[in-house]
N, C-alpha and C positions, 0 to 999 in steps of 0.2 A: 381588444384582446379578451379570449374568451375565457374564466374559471373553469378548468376539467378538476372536480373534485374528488375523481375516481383515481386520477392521475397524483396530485395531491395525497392521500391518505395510503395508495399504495407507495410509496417513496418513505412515507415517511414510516410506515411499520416496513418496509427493506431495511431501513438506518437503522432504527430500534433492534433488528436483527441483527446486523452485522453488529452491531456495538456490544450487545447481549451475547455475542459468538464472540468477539474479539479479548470481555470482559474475564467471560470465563475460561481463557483457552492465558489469558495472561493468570487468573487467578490457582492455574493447574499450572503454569511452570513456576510461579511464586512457593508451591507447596511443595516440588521435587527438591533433591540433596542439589546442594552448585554445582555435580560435574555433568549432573542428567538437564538440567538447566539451560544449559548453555548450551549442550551438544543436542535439543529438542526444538532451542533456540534459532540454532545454526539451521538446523533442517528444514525450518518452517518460515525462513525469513525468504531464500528465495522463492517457495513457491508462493507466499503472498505477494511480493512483486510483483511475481511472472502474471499474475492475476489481473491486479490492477494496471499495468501496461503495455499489457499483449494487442489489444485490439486497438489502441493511440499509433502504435508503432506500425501494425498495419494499413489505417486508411489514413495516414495523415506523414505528408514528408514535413509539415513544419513541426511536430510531437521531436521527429530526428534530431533537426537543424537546433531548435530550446537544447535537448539534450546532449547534445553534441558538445553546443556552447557552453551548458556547465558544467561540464567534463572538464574542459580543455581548462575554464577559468576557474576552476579546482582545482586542478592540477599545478596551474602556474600560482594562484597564490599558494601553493602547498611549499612549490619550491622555492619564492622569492621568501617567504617567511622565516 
């Protein structure tokens, strides 16, 4: 197995990014009133989902089948509880 160190180093300044963007995008709804907060909150939570598993959902029917499953056994411990 081969070391790609270009592979390596670009990953790891992506993380640094995203965690630097995630950082400050939490440290600006810490600093709005509660009701801008929450409804900034609300807005910006589906489209980061939609982000990270849009492309799972496309090339992969086992991303489905996982999700499917803890849907289903959420739901049923939600209501035996």
């Amino acid at each position: 197995m081969r070391f790609h160190a270009v592979r390596t180093i670009s990953g790891a300044i992506a993380g640094i990014g995203l965690a630097a963007f995630a950082f400050g995008v939490i440290i600006t709804l810490i600093k709005l009133p509660h009701s801008r907060r929450y409804a900034y909150g609300a807005m910006l939570l589906p489209i980061a989902l939609h982000t990270q598993v849009e492309l799972p959902f496309y090339i992969s029917s086992l991303h489905w089948f996982v999700f499917t499953v803890c849907c289903v056994t959420s739901k049923h411990t939600t209501l035996s509880a």
